[in-house]
C-alpha positions in Angstrom: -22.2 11.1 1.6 -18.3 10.6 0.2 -16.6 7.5 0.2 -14.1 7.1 3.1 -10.8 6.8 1.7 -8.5 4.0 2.3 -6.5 6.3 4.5 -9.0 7.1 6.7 -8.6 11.1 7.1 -5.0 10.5 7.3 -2.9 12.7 5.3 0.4 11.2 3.4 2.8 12.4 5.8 0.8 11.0 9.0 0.1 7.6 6.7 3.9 7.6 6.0 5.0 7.9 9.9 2.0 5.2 10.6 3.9 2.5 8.4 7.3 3.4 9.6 5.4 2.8 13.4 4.1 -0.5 12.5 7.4 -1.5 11.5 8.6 -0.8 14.8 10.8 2.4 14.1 11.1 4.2 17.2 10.2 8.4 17.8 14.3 9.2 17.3 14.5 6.5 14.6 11.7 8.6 12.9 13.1 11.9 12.9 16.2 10.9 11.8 15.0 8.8 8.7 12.7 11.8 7.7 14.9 15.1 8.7 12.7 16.3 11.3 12.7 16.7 15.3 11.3 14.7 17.4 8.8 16.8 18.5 7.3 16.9 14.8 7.1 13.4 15.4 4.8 13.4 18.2 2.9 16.1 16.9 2.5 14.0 13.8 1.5 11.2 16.2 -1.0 12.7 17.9 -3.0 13.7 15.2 -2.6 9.9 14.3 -4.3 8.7 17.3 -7.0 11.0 17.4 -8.1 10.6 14.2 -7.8 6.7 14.0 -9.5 7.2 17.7 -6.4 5.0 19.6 -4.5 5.7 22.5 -1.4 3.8 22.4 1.5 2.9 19.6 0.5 -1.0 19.5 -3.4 0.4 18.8 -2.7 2.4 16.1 -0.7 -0.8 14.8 -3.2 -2.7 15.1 -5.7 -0.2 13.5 -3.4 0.3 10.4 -3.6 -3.8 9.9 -6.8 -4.2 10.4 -7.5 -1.7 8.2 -5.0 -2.4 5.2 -3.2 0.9 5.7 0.4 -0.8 5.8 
């Protein structure tokens, strides 16, 4: 069976948006750091949650600290 990796199924675009979340960056603040519309955002978000299994903003935070991913 593989090795989980340290980004737990993440891919580098959804691990970048996680870090900028934890840092307390805000949907708009998102989309306008990384040139991309809001709704990419969520999108991007969503498949967060669901693979880190979290339902909220402050859970995936806590998740991505927990589990050294920021």
């Amino acid at each position: 069976m593989p090795r989980r990796s340290r980004t737990d199924g993440l891919t580098g675009r959804e691990v970048e948006i996680l870090r900028r979340v934890t840092s307390g960056l805000t949907n708009r603040q998102l989309a306008e750091e990384l040139g991309v519309s809001t709704r990419t955002i969520d999108a991007h978000l969503r498949s967060v949650y669901a693979k880190l299994g979290v339902k909220s903003r402050s859970a995936a935070t806590r998740y991505a600290i927990e589990h050294h991913l920021v």
